[in-house]
MDTraj code that builds the backbone (N, CA, C; nanometers):
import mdtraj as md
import numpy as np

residues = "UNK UNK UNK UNK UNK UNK UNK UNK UNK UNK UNK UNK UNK UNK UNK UNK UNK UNK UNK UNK UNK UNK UNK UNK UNK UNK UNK UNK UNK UNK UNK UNK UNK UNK UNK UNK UNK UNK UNK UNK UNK UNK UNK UNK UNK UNK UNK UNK UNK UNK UNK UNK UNK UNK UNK UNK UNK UNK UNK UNK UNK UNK UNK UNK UNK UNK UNK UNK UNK UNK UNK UNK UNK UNK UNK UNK UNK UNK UNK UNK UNK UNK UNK UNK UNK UNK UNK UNK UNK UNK UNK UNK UNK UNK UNK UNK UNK UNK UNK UNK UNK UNK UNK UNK UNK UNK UNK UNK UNK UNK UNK UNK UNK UNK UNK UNK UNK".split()
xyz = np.array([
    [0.1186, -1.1192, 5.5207],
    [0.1171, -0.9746, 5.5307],
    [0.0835, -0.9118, 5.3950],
    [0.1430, -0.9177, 5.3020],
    [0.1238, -0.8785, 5.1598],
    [-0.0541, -0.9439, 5.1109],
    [-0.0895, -1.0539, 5.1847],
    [-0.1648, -1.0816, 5.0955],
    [-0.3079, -1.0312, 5.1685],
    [-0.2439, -0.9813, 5.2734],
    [-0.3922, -0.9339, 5.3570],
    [-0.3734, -0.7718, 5.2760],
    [-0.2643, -0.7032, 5.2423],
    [-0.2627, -0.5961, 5.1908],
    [-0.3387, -0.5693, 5.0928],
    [-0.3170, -0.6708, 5.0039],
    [-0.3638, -0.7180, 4.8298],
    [-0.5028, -0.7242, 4.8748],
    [-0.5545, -0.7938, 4.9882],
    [-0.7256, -0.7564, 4.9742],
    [-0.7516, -0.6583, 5.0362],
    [-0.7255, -0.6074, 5.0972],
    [-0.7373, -0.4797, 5.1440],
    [-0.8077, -0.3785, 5.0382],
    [-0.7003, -0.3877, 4.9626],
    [-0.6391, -0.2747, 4.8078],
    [-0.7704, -0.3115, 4.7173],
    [-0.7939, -0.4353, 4.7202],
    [-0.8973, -0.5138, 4.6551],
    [-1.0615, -0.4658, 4.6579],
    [-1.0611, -0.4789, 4.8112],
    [-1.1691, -0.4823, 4.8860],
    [-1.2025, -0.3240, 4.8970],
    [-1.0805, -0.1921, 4.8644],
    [-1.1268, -0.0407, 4.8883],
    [-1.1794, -0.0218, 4.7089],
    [-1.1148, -0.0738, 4.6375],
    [-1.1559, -0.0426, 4.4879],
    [-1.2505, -0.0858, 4.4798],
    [-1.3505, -0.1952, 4.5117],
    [-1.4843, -0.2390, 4.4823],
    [-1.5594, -0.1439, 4.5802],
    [-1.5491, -0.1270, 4.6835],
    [-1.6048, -0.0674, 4.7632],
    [-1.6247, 0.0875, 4.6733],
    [-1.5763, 0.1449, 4.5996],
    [-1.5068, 0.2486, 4.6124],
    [-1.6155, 0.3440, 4.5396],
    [-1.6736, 0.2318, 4.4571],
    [-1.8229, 0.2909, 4.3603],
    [-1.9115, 0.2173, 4.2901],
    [-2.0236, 0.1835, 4.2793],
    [-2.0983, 0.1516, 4.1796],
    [-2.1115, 0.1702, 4.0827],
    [-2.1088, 0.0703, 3.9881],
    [-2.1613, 0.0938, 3.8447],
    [-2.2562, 0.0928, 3.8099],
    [-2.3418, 0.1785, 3.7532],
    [-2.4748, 0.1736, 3.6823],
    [-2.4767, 0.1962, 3.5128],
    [-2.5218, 0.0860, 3.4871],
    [-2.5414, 0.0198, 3.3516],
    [-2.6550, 0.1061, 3.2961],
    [-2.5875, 0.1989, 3.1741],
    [-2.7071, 0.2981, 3.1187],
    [-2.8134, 0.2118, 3.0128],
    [-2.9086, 0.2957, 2.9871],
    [-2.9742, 0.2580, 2.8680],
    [-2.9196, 0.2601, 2.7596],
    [-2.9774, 0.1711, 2.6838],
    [-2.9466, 0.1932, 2.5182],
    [-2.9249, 0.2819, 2.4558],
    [-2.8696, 0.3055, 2.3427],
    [-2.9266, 0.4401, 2.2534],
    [-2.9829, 0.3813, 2.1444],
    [-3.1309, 0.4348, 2.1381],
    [-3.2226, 0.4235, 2.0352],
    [-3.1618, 0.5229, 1.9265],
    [-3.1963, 0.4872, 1.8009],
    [-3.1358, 0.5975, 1.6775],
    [-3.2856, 0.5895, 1.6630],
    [-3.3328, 0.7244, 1.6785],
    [-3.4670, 0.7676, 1.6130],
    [-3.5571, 0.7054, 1.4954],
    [-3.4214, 0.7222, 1.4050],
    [-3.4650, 0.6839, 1.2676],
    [-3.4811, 0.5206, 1.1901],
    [-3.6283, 0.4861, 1.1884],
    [-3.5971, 0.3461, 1.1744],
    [-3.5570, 0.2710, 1.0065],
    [-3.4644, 0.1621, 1.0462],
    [-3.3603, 0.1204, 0.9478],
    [-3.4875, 0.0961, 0.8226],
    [-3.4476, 0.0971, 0.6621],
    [-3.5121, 0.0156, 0.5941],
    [-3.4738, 0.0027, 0.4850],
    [-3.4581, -0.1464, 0.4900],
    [-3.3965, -0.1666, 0.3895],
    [-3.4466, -0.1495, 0.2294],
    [-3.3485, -0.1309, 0.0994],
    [-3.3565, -0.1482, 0.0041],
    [-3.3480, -0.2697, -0.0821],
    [-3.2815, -0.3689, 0.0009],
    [-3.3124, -0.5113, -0.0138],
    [-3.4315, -0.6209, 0.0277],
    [-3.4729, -0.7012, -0.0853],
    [-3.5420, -0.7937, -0.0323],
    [-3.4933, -0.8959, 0.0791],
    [-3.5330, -1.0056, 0.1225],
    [-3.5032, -1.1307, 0.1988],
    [-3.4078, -1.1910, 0.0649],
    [-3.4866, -1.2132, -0.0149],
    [-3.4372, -1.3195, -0.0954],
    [-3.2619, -1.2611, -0.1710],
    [-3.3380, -1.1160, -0.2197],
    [-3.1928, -1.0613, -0.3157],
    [-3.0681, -1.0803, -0.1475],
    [-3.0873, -1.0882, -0.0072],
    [-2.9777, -1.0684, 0.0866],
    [-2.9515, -1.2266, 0.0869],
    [-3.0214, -1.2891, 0.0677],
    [-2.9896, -1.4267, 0.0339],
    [-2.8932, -1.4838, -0.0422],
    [-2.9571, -1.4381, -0.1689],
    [-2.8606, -1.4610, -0.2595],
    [-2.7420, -1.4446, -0.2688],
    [-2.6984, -1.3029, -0.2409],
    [-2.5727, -1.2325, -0.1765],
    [-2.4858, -1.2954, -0.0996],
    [-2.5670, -1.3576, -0.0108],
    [-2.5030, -1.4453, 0.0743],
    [-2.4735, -1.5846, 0.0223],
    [-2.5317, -1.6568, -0.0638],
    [-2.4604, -1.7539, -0.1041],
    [-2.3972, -1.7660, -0.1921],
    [-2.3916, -1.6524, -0.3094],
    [-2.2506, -1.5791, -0.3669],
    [-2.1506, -1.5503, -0.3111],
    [-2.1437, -1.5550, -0.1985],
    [-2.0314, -1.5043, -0.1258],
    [-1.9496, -1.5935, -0.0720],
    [-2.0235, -1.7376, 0.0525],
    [-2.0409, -1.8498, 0.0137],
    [-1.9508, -1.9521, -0.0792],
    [-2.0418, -1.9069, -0.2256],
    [-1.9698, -2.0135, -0.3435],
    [-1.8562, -1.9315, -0.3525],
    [-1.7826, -1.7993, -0.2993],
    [-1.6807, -1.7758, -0.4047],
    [-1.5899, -1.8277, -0.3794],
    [-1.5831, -1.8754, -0.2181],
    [-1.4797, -1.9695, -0.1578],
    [-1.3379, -1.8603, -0.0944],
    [-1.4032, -1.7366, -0.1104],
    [-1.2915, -1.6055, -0.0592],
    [-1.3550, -1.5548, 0.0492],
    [-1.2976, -1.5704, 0.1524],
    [-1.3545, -1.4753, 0.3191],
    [-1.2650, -1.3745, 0.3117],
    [-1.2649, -1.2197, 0.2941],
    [-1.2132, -1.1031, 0.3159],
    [-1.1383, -1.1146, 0.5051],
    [-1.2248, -1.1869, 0.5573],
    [-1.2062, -1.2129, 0.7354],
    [-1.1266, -1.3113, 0.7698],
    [-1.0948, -1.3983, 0.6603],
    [-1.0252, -1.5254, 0.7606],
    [-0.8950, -1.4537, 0.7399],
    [-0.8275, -1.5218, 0.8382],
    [-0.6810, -1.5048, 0.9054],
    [-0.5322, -1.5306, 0.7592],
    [-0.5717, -1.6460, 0.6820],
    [-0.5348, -1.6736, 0.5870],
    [-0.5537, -1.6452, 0.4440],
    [-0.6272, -1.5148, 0.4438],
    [-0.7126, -1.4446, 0.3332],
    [-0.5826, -1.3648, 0.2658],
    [-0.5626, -1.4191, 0.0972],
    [-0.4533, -1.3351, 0.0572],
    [-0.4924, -1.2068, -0.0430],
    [-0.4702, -1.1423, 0.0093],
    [-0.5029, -1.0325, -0.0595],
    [-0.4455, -1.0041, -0.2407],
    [-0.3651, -1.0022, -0.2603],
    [-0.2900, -1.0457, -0.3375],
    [-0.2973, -1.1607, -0.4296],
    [-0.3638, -1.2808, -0.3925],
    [-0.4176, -1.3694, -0.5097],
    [-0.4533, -1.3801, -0.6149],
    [-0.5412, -1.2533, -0.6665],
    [-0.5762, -1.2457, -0.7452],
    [-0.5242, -1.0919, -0.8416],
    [-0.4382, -1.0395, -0.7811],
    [-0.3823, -0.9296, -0.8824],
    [-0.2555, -0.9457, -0.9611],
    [-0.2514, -0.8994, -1.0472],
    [-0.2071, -0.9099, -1.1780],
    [-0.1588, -0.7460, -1.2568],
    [-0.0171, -0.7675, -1.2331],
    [0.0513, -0.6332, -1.2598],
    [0.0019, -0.5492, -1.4185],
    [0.0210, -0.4705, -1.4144],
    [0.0219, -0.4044, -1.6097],
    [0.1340, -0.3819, -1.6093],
    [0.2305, -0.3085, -1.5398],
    [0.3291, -0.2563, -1.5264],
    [0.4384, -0.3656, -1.5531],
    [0.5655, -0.3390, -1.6032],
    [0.6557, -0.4497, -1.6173],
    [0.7710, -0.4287, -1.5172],
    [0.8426, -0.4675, -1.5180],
    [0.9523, -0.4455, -1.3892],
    [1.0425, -0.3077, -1.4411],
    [1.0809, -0.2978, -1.5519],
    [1.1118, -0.1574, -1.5828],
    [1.0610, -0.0522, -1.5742],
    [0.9092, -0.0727, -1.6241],
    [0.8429, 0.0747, -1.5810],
    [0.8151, 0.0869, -1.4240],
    [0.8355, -0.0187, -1.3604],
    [0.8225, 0.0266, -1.2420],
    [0.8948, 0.1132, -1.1621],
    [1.0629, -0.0050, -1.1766],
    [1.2067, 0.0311, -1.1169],
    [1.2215, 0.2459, -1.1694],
    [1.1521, 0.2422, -1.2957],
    [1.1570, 0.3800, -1.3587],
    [1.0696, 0.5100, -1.2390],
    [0.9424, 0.4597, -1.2196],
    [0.8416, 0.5326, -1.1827],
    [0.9040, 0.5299, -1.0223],
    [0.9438, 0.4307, -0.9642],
    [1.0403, 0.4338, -0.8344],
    [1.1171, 0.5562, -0.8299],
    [1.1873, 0.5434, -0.9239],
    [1.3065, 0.6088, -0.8893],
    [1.2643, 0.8062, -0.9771],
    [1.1977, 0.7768, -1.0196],
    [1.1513, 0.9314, -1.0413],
    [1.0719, 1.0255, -0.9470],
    [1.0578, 0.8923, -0.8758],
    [0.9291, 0.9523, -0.7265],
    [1.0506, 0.9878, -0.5743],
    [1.1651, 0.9439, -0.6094],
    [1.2505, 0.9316, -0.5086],
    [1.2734, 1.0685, -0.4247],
    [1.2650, 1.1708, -0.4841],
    [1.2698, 1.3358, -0.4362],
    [1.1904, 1.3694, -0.3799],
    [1.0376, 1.3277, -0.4449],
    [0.9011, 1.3760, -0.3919],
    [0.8891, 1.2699, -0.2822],
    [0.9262, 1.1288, -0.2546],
    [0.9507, 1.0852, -0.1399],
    [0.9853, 1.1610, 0.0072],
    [1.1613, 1.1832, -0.0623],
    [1.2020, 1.2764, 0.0341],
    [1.1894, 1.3772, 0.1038],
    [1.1252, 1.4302, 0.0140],
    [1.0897, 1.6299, 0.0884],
    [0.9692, 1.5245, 0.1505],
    [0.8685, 1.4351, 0.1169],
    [0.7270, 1.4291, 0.2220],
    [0.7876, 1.3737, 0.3683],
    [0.9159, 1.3057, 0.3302],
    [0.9366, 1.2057, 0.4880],
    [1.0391, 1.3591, 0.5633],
    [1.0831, 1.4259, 0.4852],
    [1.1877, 1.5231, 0.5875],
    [1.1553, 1.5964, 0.7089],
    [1.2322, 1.6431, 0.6812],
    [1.2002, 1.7698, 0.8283],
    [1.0692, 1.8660, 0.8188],
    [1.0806, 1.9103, 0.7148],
    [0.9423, 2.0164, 0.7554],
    [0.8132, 1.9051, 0.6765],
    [0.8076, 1.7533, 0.6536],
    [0.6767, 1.7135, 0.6102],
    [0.6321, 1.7571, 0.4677],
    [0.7207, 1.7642, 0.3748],
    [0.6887, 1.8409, 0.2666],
    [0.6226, 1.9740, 0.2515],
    [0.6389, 2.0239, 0.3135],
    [0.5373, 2.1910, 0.2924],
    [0.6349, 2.3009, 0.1972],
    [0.7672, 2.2798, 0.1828],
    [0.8328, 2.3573, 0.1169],
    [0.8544, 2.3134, 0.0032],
    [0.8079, 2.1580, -0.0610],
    [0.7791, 2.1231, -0.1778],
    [0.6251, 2.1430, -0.1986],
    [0.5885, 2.1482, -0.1371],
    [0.3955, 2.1801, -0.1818],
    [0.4291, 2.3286, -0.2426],
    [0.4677, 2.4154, -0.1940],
    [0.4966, 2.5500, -0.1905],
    [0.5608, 2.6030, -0.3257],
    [0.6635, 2.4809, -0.3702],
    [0.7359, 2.5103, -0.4283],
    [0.6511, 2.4756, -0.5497],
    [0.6168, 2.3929, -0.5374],
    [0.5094, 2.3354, -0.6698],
    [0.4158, 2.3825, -0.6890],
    [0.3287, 2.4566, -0.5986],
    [0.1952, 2.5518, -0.6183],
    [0.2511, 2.6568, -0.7064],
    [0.3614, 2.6768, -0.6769],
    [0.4561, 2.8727, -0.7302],
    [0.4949, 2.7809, -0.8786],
    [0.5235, 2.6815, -0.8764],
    [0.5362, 2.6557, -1.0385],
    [0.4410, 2.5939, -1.0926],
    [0.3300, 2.6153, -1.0733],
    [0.2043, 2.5504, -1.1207],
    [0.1272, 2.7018, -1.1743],
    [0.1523, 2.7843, -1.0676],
    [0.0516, 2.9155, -1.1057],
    [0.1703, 3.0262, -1.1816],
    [0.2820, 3.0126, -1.1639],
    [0.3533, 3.1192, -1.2347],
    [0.4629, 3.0109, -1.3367],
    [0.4659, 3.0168, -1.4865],
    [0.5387, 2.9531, -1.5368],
    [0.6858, 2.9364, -1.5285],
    [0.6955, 3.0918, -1.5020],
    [0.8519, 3.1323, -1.5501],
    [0.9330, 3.0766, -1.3817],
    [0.8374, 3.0180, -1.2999],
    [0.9063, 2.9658, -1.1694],
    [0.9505, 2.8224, -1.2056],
    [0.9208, 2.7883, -1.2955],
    [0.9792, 2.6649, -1.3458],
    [1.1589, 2.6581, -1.3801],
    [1.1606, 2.7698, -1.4168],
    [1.2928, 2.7348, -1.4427],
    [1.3891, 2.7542, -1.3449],
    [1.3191, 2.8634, -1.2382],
    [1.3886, 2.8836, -1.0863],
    [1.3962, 2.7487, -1.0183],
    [1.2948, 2.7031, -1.0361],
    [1.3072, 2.6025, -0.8711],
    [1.3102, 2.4749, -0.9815],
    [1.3592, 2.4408, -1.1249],
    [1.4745, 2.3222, -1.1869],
    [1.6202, 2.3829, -1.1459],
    [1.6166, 2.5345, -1.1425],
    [1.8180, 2.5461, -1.1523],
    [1.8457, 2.4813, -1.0015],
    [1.7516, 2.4928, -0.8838],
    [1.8065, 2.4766, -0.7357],
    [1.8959, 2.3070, -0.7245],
])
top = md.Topology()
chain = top.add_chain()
for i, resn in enumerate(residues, 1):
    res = top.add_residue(resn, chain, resSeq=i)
    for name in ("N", "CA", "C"):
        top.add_atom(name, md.element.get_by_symbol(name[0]), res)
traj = md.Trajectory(xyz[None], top)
């Protein structure tokens, strides 16, 4: 019973319309390159020797970087950003710190208003 249903159900959805497979889209404008054969060649077996695929699954991003920063200036620059964090993740999305910082950017003496808050 169910399975005569199931084709049924089957058999009204195919029925139900045709698909017609459009044309292409041509882009008017034809491609041309600024590269030779040979210079895309090359490229390619530079890429090749470097022995780094940006695509494979196991590609570390990270391998090759190398901090300036030391763990203090970091833990520092962390924790000075911690406010301007907050107002962006809060409730209104930061707009009342954008606001607040435009008004002490263009008027000086708002500086000392919106440090006393």
């Amino acid at each position: 019973m169910n399975r005569n249903i199931a084709l049924a159900l089957v058999s009204a959805c195919m029925a139900a319309g045709p698909a017609f497979a459009d044309d292409i889209t041509v882009d008017p404008q034809p491609f041309v390159s600024t590269l030779t054969r040979a210079q895309v060649m090359e490229e390619l077996n530079q890429f090749r020797r470097s022995g780094v695929n940006p695509w494979a699954d196991d590609y570390n991003q990270l391998a090759q970087f190398r901090s300036t920063s030391n763990r203090a200036e970091v833990r520092a620059e962390y924790l000075a950003s911690r406010g301007e964090v907050e107002a962006f993740t809060g409730e209104d999305s930061g707009s009342a710190y954008i606001s607040r910082m435009a008004a002490m950017s263009a008027h000086p003496a708002m500086r000392t208003i919106a440090q006393g808050e």
